[in-house]
Each structure stands twice: as structure tokens, then as C-alpha cells.
C-alpha positions as CSV (number, residue, x, y, z in Angstrom):
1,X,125.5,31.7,-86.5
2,X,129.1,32.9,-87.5
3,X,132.1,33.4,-85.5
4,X,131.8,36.8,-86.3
5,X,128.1,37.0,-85.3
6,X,128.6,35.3,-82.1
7,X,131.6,37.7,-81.4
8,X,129.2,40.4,-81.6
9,X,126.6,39.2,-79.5
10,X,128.0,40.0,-76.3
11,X,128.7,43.5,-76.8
12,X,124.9,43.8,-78.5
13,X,123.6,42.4,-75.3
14,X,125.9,45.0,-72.9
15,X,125.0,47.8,-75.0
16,X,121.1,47.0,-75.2
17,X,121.2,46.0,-71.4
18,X,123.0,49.6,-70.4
19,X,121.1,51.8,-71.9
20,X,118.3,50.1,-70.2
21,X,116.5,52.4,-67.4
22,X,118.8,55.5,-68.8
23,X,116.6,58.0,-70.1
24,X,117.8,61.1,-72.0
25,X,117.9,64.3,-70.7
26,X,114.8,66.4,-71.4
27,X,115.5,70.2,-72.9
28,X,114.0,71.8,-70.0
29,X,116.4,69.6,-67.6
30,X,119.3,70.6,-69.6
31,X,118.4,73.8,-69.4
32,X,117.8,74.1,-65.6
33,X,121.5,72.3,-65.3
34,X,123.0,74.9,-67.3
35,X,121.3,77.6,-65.3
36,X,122.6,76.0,-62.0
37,X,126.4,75.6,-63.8
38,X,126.0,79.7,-64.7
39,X,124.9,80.8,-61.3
40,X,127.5,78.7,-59.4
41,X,130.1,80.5,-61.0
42,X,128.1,84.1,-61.1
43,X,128.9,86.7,-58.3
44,X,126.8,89.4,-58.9
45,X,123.1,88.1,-57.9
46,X,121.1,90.3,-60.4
47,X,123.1,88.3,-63.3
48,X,121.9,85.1,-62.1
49,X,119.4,82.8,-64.2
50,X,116.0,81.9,-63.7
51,X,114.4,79.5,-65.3
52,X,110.5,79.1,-65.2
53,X,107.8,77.6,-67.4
54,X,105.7,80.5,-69.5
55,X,102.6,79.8,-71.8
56,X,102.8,82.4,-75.2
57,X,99.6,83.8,-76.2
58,X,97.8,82.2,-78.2
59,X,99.1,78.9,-77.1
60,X,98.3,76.1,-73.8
61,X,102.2,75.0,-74.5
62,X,103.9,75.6,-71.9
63,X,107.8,76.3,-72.3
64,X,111.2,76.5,-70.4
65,X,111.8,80.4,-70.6
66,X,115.5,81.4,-68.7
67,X,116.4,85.1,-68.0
68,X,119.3,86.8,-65.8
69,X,117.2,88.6,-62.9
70,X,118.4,91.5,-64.2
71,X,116.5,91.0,-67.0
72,X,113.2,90.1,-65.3
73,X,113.7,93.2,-63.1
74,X,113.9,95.4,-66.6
75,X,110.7,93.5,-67.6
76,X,108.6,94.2,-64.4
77,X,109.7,98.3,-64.6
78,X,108.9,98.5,-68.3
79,X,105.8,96.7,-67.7
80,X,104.8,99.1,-64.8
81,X,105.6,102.0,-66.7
82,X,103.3,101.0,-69.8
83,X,100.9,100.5,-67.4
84,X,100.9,103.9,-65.6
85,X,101.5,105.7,-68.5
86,X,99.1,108.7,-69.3
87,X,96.1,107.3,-71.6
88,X,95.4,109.3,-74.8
89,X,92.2,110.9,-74.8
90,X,90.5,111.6,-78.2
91,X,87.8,114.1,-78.7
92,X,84.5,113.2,-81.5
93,X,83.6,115.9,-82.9
């Protein structure tokens, strides 16, 4: 072994032996800490974020989905609407 190599060692070893046990953060962590950074700092309670975990159709993955409440509230009403909205009724002739 070198000088050089055996320079290098020691920081190798430190850098191998601290990134031991330290595990990178996940997209739906980082997204739940940005949503707790946004509402700390958000007065208005319909603007917060929520963050939950929604399955698209067609699929069994589930996924990290964040909205303001505001948004989920807009959701819900549109959804109700659709729902209650007078059916078409076709005649045969």
C-alpha cells in the first residue's frame, strides 16, 4: 500500500462507517415533511395540505396523493353534484 492509499483509508472507513444505519428519505416522507413545513406557516385552514395514500384505477399501487383542503372540499361537492344530477332518460321507439 502507498502513502497515498493509506492516507485515504481513514476517510474511506469514516465515510463507509457514517452512512451506516442512515437511510434516505422515502418520496412519500419527503412529501409529508413538506406538507407539515407548508401548513406551519399557512393561516387560513382550508389552504392547508393533506396528504393521503390513493390507489388509481386500474392499479393495486398505492401512491402519496397531497391536496390543500380546499381542494378536497371542491372534489367532494363536484362529486355530490355528479351524483345527484338528473339521469337522461331515452325513449326506444
Amino acid at each position: 500500500m502507498t502513502l497515498k492509499q493509506a492516507s485515504l483509508l481513514p476517510a474511506a472507513i469514516v465515510l463507509v462507517v457514517s452512512t451506516i444505519g442512515v437511510r434516505a428519505e422515502t418520496e412519500d416522507e419527503k412529501l409529508s415533511r413538506m406538507a407539515d413545513d407548508y401548513n406551519a406557516q399557512v393561516a387560513d385552514e382550508s389552504q392547508e395540505v393533506v396528504c393521503r395514500m390513493v390507489t388509481e384505477v386500474g392499479s393495486r399501487i398505492k401512491k402519496k396523493q397531497c391536496r390543500t383542503k380546499a381542494q378536497i372540499k371542491q372534489d367532494e361537492d363536484e362529486a355530490e353534484r355528479f351524483a345527484r344530477r338528473p339521469k337522461n332518460s331515452y325513449k326506444s321507439n
